[in-house]
MARROZA-843838 format. One record per residue (C-alpha): residue in three letters; z, y, x. Coordinates in steps of 0.5 Angstrom, whole numbers, padded with zeros to 4 digits, always signed. Each point is the difference from the previous one (the first is absolute). Layout:
BEGIN
AlaZYX
...
***
This chain:
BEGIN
Unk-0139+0096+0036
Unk+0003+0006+0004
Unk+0004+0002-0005
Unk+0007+0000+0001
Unk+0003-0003-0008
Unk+0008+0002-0002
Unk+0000-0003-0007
Unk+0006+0000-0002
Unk+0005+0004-0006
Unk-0002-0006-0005
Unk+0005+0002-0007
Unk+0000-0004-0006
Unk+0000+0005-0005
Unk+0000-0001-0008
Unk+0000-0008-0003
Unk-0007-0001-0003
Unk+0001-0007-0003
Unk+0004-0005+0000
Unk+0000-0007-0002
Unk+0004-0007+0003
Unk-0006-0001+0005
Unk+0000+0007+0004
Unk+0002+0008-0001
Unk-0006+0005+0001
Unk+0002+0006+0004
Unk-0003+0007+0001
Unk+0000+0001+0007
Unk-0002+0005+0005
Unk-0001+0000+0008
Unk-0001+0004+0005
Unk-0008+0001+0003
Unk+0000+0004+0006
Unk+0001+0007-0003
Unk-0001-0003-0008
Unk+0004-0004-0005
Unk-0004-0005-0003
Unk+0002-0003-0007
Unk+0001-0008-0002
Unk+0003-0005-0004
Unk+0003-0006+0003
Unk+0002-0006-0004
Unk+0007-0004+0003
Unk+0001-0006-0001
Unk+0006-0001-0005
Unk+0005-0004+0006
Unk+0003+0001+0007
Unk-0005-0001+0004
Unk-0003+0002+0004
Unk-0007-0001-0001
Unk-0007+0000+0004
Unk-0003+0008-0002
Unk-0007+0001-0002
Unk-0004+0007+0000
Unk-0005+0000-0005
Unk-0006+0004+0001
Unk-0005+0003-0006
Unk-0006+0001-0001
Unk-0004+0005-0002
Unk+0003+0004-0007
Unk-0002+0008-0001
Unk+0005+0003+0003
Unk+0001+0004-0007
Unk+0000-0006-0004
Unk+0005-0004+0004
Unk+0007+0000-0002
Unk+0006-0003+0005
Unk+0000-0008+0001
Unk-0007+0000-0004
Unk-0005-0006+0004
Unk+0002-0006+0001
Unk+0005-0002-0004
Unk-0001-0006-0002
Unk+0002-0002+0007
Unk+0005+0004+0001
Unk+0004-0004-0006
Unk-0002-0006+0002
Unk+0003+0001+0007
Unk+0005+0002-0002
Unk+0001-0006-0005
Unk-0001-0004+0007
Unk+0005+0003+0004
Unk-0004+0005+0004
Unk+0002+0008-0001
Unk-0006+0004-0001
Unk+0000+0007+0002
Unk-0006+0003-0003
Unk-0003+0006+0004
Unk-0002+0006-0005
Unk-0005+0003+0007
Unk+0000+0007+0001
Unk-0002+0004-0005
Unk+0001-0005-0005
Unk+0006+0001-0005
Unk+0006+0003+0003
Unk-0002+0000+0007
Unk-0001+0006+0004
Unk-0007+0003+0000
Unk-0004-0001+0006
Unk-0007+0005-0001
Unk-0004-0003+0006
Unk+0001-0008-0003
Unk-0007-0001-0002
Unk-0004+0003+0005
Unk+0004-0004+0005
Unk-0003-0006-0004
Unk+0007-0001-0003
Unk+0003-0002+0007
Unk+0007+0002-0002
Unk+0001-0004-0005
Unk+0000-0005+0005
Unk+0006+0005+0005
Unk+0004-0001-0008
Unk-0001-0008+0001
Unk+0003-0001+0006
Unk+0005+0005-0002
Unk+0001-0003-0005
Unk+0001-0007+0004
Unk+0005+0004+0005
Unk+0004+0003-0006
Unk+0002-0007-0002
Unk+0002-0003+0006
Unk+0004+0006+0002
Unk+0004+0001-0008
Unk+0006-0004+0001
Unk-0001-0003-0006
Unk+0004-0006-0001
Unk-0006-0003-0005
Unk-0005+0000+0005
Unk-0002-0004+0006
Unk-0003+0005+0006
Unk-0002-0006+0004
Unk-0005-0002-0005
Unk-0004+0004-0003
Unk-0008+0000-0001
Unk-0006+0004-0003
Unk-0004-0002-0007
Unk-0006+0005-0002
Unk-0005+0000-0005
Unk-0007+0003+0001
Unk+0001+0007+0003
Unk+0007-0003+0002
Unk-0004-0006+0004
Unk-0003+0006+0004
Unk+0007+0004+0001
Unk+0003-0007+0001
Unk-0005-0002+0006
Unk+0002+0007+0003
Unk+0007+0000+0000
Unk-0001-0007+0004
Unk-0005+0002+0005
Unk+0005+0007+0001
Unk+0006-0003+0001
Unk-0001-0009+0002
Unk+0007-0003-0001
Unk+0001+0005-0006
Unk+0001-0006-0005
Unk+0000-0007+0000
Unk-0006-0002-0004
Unk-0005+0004-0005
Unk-0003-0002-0006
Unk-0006+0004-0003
Unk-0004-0001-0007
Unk-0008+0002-0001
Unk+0001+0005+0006
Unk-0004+0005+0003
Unk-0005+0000+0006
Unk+0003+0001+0006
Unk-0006+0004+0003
Unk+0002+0007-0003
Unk-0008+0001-0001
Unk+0000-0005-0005
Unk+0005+0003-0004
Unk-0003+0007+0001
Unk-0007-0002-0002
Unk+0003-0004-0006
Unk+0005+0005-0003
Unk-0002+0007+0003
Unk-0006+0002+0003
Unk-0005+0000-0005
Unk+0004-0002-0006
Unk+0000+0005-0007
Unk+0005+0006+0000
Unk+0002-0002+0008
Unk-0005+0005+0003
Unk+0005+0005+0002
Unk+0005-0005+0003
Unk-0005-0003+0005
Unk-0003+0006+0002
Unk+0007+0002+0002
Unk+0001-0007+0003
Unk-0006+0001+0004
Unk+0001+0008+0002
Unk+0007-0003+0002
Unk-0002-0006+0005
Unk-0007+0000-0001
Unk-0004-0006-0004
Unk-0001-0008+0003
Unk-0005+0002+0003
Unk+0001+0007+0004
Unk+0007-0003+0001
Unk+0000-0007+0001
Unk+0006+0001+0004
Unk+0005+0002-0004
Unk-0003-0005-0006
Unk+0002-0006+0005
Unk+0007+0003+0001
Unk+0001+0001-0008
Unk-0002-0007+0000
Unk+0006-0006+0001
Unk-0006-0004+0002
Unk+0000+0003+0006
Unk+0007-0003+0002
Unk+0001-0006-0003
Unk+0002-0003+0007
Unk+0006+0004-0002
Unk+0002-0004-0005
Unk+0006-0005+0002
Unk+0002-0002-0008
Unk-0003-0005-0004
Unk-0005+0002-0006
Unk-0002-0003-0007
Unk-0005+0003-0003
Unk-0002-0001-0008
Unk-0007+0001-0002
Unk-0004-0001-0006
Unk-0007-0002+0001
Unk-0001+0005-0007
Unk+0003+0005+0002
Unk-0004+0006-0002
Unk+0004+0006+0004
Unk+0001-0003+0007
Unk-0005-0005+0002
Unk+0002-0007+0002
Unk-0005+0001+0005
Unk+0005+0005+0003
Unk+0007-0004+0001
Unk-0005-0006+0003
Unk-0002+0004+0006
Unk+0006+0003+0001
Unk+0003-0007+0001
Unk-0006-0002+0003
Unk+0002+0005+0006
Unk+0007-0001+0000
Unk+0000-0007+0001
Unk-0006+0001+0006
Unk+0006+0003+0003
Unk+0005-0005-0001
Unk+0005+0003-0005
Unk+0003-0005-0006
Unk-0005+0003-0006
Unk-0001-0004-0006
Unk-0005+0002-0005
Unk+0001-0004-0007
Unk-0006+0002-0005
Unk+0000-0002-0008
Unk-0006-0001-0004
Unk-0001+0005-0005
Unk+0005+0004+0001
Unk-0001+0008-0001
Unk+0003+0006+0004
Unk+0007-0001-0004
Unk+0001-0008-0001
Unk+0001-0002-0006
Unk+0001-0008-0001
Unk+0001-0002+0008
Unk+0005+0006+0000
Unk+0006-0004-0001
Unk-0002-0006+0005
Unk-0001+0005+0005
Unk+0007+0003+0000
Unk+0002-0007+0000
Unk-0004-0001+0008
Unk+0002+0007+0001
Unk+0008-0002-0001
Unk-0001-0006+0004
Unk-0003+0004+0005
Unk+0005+0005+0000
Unk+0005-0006+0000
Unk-0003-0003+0006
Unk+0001+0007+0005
Unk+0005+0003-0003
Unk+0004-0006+0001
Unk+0008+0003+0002
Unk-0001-0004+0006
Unk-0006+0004+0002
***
């Protein structure tokens, strides 16, 4: 929250795909002293068009490749209008190395997304409207997505995020790190470094975005399955809980039997968070 955010420098840089609906780009932009890498996916036409920055969830750094999560929605918003910059995160693909990312609990993949934000608004393309911008993420990119906009209220317009996270860090913590098969060494140096929840109970509640949702100023859709094997749907009903205890506009839309990915309620979904999106990120603000 104290940082000072520069995103900037977004390049389009080798055309990936192209069909009569939209053009895929390589893109990269500027993080604080790193380059992150992307794609983008421009609607074919004039423009300009509202922007969306999507934000992944968890895949292996090792494994992941550019552009790679959430590729469904990144064509289906583009077929709808929407251009659609894909963040790849630090240490992901062609972005810039950052060696202490996963011992802060990754919170500079939340300095790269509201770069990544900043980046659009600041591009000068012709393709994009820098007055109306929102956030999308998917389960770890959910988290990243409550990050950035208890960071920096009035960021974007409205944010719509799939089965994600807790937004108590701890949760998280004890869910995927602590205790969990071949994750010893990382929380030992989690808890070396900031101490566990229970020595630092401090720095666990500035870690969370739950702490700072009366920050919050944008609207909020959630999706989340009831049989979501990763992220309990147990999760996003307490962190809408909170924010409407705090008067913030959040909703939560649940679907019976849909597990962590979605599969038959998918496209339904698109369809609520296009017409959400259509609602405020309106050309008349």
């Amino acid at each position: 929250m104290q940082k000072r955010y520069d995103g900037g420098g977004l390049r389009l840089g080798d055309v990936l795909d192209q069909n009569s609906s939209y053009t895929r780009y390589f893109v990269t932009y500027r993080s604080g002293k790193l380059t992150i890498s992307g794609v983008m996916n421009i609607p074919t036409g004039d423009g300009p068009y509202p922007a969306l920055v999507l934000n992944h969830g968890y895949i292996d750094p090792d494994v992941y490749t550019n552009g790679r999560g959430l590729r469904r929605e990144q064509d289906y918003l583009a077929r709808h209008g929407y251009v659609a910059l894909h963040t790849d995160y630090r240490n992901h693909a062609q972005s810039d190395d950052d060696a202490t990312a996963d011992v802060n609990l990754r919170l500079g993949y939340t300095e790269d997304v509201v770069n990544a934000v900043l980046a659009l608004r600041t591009s000068g393309l012709p393709s994009i409207d820098p007055d109306r911008i929102g956030l999308l993420g998917r389960s770890m990119g959910g988290g990243v997505t409550y990050n950035a906009l208890v960071a920096k209220p009035g960021l974007v317009d409205a944010a719509v995020v799939y089965a994600p996270v807790s937004s108590n860090a701890v949760d998280n913590f004890d869910r995927w790190i602590r205790g969990q098969p071949g994750n010893d060494a990382l929380a030992d140096e989690i808890t070396a470094t900031h101490g566990s929840p229970e020595e630092n109970p401090t720095f666990w509640r500035n870690a969370s975005p739950l702490t700072f949702f009366a920050r919050i100023t944008e609207p909020i859709l959630v999706h989340h399955g009831t049989a979501d094997e990763s992220c309990p749907i147990a999760w996003s009903e307490s962190t809408v809980a909170a924010l409407q205890s705090l008067g913030k506009d959040a909703t939560l839309l649940t679907y019976q039997g849909e597990p962590h990915a979605f599969e038959a309620a998918w496209e339904a979904s698109m369809e609520r968070t296009i017409a959400f999106f259509e609602r405020h990120l309106s050309a008349s603000g």
